[in-house]
C-alpha positions as CSV (number, residue, x, y, z in Angstrom):
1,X,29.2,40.3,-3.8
2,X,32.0,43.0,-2.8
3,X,35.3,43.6,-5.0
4,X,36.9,40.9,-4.2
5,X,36.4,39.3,-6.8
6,X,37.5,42.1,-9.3
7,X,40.8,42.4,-7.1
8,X,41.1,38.4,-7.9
9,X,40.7,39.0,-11.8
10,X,43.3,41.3,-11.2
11,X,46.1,39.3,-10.0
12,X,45.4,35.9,-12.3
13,X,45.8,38.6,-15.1
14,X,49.4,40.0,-13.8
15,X,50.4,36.3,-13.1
16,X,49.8,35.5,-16.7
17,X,52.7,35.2,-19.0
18,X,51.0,37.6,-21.8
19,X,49.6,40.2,-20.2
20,X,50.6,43.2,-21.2
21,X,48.8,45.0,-19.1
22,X,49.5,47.3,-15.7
23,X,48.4,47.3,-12.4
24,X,47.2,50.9,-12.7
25,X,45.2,49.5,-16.1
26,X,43.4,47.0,-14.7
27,X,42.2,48.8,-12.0
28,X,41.0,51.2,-14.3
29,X,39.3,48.6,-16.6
30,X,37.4,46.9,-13.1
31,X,36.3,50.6,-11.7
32,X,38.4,50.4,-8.8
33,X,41.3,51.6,-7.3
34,X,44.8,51.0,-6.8
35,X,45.0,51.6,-3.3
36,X,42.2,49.5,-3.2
37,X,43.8,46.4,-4.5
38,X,47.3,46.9,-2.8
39,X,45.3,46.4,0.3
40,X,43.8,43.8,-1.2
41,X,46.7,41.8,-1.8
42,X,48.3,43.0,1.8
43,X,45.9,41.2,3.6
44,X,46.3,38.0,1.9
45,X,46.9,36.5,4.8
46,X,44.0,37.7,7.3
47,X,41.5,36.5,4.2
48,X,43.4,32.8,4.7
49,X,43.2,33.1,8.4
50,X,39.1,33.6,7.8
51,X,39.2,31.2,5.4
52,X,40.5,28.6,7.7
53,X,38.0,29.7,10.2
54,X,35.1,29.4,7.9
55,X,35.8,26.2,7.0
56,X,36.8,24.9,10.9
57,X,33.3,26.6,11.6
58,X,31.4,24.8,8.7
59,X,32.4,21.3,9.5
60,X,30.4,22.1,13.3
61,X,27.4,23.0,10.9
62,X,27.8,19.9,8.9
63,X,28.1,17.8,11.3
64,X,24.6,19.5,13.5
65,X,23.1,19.1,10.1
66,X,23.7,16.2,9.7
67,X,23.4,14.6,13.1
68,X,20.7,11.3,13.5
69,X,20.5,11.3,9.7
70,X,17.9,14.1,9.3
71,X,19.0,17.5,7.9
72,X,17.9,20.9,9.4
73,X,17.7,24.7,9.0
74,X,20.0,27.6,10.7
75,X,17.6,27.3,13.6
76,X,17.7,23.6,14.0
77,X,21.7,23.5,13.8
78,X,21.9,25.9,16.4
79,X,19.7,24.3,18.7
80,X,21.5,21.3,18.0
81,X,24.7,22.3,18.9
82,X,24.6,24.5,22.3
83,X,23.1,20.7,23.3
84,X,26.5,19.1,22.4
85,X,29.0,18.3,25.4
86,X,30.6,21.0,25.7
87,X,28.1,23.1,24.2
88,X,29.1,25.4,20.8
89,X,27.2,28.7,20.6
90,X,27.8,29.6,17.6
91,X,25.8,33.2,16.1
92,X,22.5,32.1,13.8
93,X,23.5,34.8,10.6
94,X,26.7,32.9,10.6
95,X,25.1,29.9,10.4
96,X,22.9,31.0,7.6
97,X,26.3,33.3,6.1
98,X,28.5,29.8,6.2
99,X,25.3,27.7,4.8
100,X,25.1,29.9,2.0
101,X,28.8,30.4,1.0
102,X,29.1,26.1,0.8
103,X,26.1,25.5,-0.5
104,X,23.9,23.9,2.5
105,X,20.8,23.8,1.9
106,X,17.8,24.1,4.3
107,X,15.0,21.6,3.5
108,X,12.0,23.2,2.1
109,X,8.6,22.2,3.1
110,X,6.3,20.7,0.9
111,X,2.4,20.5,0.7
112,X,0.5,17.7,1.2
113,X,-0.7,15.6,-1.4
114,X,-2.6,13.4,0.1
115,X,-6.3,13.3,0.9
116,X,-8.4,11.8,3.7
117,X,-10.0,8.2,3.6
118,X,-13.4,7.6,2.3
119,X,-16.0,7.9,4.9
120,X,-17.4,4.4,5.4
121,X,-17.3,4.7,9.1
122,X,-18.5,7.9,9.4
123,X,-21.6,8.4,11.8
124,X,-23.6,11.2,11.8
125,X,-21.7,11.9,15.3
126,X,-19.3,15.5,15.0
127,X,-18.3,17.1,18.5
128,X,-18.5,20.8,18.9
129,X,-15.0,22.6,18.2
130,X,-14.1,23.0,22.2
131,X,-10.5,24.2,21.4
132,X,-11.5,26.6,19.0
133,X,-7.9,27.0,18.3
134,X,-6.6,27.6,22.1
135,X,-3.5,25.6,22.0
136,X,-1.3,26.9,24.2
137,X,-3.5,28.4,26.6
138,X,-4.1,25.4,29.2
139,X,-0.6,24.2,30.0
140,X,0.4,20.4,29.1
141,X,-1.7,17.4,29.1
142,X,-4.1,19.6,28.4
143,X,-4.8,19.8,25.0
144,X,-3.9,17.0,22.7
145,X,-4.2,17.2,19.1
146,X,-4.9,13.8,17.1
147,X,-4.6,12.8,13.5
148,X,-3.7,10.1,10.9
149,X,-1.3,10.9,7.9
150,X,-0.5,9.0,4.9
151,X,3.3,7.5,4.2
152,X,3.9,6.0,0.5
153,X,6.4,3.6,0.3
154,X,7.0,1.2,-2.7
155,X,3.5,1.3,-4.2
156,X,1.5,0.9,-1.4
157,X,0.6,2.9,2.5
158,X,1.9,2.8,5.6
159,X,-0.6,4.8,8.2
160,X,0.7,6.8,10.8
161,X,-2.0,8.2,14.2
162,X,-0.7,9.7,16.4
163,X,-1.3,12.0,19.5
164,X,0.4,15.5,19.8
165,X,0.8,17.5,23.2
166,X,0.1,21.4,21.7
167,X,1.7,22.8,24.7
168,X,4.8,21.0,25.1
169,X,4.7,19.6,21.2
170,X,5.4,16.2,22.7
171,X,4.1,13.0,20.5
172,X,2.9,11.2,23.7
173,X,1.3,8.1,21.7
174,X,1.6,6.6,18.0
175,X,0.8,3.7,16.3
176,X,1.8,2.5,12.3
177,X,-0.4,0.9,10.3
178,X,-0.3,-1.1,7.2
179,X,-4.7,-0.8,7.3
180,X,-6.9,1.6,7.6
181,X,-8.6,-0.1,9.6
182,X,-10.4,1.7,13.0
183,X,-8.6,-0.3,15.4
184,X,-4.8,1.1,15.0
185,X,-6.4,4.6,16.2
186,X,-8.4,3.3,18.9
187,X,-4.9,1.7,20.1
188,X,-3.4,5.0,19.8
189,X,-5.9,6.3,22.7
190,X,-4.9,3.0,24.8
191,X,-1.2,3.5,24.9
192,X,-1.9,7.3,25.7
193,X,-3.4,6.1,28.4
194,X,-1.4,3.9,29.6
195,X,2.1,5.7,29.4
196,X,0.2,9.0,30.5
197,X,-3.3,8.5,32.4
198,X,-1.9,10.0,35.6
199,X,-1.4,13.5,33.8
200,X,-4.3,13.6,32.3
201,X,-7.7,15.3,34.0
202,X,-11.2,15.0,32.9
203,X,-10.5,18.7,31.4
204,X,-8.1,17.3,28.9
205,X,-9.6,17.5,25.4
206,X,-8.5,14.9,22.3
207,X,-9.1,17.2,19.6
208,X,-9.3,16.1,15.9
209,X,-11.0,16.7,12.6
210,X,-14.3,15.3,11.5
211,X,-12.5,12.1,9.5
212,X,-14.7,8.6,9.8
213,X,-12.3,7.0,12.4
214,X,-12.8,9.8,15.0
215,X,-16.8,9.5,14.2
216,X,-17.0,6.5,14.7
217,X,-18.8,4.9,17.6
218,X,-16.0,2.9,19.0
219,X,-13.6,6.4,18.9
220,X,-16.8,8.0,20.6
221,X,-16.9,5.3,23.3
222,X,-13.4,5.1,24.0
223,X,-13.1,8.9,24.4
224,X,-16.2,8.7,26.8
225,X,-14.6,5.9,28.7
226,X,-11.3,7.4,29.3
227,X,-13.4,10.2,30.8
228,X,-11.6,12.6,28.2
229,X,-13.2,15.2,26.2
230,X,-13.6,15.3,22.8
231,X,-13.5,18.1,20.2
232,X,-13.2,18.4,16.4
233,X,-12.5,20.7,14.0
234,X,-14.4,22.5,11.8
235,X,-15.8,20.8,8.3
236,X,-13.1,21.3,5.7
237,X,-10.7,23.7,8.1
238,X,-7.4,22.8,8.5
239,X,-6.2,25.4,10.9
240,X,-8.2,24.4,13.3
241,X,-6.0,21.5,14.3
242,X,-3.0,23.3,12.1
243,X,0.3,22.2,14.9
244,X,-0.8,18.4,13.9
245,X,-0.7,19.4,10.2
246,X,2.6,21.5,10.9
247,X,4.0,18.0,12.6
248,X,3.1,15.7,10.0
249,X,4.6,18.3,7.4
250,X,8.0,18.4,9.0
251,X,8.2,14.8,9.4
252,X,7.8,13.9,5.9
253,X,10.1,16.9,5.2
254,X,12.9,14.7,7.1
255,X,12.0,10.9,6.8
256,X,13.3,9.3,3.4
257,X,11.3,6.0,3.0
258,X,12.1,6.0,-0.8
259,X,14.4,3.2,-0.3
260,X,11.8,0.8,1.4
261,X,10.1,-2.3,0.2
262,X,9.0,-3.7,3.1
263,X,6.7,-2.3,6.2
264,X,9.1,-3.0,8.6
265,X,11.8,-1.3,7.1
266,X,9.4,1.9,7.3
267,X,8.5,0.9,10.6
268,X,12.3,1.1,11.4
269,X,12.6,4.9,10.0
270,X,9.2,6.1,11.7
271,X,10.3,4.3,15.3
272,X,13.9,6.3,14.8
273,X,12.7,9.1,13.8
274,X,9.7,10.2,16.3
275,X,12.3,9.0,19.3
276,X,14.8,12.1,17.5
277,X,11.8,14.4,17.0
278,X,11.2,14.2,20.7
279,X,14.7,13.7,22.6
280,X,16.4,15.7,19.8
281,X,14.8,17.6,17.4
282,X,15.0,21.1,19.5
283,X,12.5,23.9,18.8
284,X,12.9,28.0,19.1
285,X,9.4,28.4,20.7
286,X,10.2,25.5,23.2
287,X,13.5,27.4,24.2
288,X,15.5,26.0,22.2
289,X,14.9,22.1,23.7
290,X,13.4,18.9,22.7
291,X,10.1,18.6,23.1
292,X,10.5,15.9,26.1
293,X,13.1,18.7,27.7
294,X,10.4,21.5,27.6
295,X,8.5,19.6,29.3
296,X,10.9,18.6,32.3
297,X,11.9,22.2,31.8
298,X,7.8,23.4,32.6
299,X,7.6,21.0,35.5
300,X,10.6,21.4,37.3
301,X,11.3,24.9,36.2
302,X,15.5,23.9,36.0
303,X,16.6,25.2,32.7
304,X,19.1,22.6,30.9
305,X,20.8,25.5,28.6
306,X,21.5,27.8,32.0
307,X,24.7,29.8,31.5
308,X,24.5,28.9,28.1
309,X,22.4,30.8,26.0
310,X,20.0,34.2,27.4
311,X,17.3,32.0,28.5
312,X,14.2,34.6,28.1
313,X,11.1,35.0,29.9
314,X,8.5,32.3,28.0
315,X,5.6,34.0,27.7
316,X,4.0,30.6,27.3
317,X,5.4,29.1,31.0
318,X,3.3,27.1,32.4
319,X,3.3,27.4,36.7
320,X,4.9,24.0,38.1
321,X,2.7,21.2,38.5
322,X,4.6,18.8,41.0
């Protein structure tokens, strides 16, 4: 905490119309010295100059934090605003040091509460574990992790599948749900191939845990059909499809459905949110861009944040595919 704040006590207490005390005193009484706290007072005016600074700096960090409604962390704020027009590059331990001194908080995130469906669709049907937790080993399009979470709103479930991109981190397909019902996954697999059949190669596995919906013959038939392989994880093992999990936990970290009575109003904050997550919501490992601009990024090998920040050599860099 430093001495400024003893040097503070110092001067209220020589300001006050009873004090009987001397500067030489109180410096005593606070264990420190009177050099110390002439300084102190001498430099009254850099401490206002920082002051301003701080505070000219913090606003930049409110308004990153703040930016499309969903709050981040010192890494997320950063990201966030080397993107701006014109870029700010502003150092992450002040970020964290400016957080801290106003009170910003970073959300935390929270486990999961919620537990798979029953299994009344379940076959006797599991897939060996292909992956076997490769994600990032194959490049993009080639290893897409699938799942279905659970979104409590006003008494009741919304149901969210989707289909995640463990290279690039993209969510390349997603459907909500008001049922449990098989079918809102099996659409899931259609609009993936739709908006993304021409990237996709008989090596590309859909990977997901053993819940009924991906047991299920139509899932099984559908995956066969679309001349895609399919893998599952382990019984009971979470880490085996763990940057689904990881997704789904950040994006109920962010979302706030509290408010909603209504499905579409859910609808509304899922649709806004997944469009932020992968235009906007930039990532350290992804260097420091949106999922959608690491993939551009991996394809056309032009950096967006060139001459901006140190762009490093990523380990994880895929050779162009054109």
């Amino acid at each position: 905490m430093g001495t400024g704040w003893k040097f503070e006590v110092i001067q209220k207490t020589l300001q006050e119309d009873d004090n009987l005390l001397s500067v030489c005193m109180l410096c005593e009484i606070a264990g420190v010295s009177r050099s110390g706290y002439y300084k102190w007072v001498k430099s009254a005016g850099v401490r206002e100059e920082r002051e301003r600074k701080d505070r000219e700096d913090f606003e930049l960090i409110l308004k990153a934090y703040n930016q499309r409604g969903y709050s981040k962390g010192a890494r997320g704020i950063y990201m966030c605003m080397i993107h701006w027009n014109p870029p700010v590059v502003m150092n992450i331990k002040k970020i964290r040091r400016l957080m801290d001194k106003y009170g910003l908080m970073c959300p935390i995130r929270k486990a999961n509460p919620y537990r798979r469906m029953a299994m009344a669709l379940k076959t006797n049907h599991t897939a060996d574990n292909l992956l076997d937790r490769k994600f990032t080993e194959y490049g993009p399009r080639k290893v897409l992790l699938t799942d279905i979470t659970y979104i409590p709103y006003n008494g009741t479930f919304a149901y969210l599948s989707t289909v995640l991109d463990a290279y690039t981190k993209q969510i390349l397909s997603y459907v909500l749900s008001d049922s449990l019902e098989v079918d809102f996954v099996l659409e899931t697999i259609h609009k993936l191939v739709r908006d993304h059949g021409i990237e996709l190669t008989r090596e590309t596995l859909i990977h997901s845990d053993q819940g009924c919906h991906y047991t299920s013959s139509s899932f099984i038939r559908l995956v066969h059909d679309k001349e895609l392989r399919q893998s599952m994880s382990r019984r009971g093992n979470c880490w085996d499809n763990a940057p689904q999990e990881s997704f789904f936990g950040h994006m109920k970290d962010e979302i706030d459905v509290s408010q909603c009575t209504k499905y579409r109003e859910v609808k509304m904050i899922i649709d806004d949110w997944l469009d932020y997550y992968n235009n906007e919501r930039y990532q350290w490992q992804l260097a420091k861009l949106s999922p959608n601009a690491y993939y551009g990024y991996i394809t056309t090998g032009i950096y967006p944040l060139k001459g901006i920040v140190n762009e490093r050599k990523n380990e994880r860099m895929f050779p162009r595919t054109n």
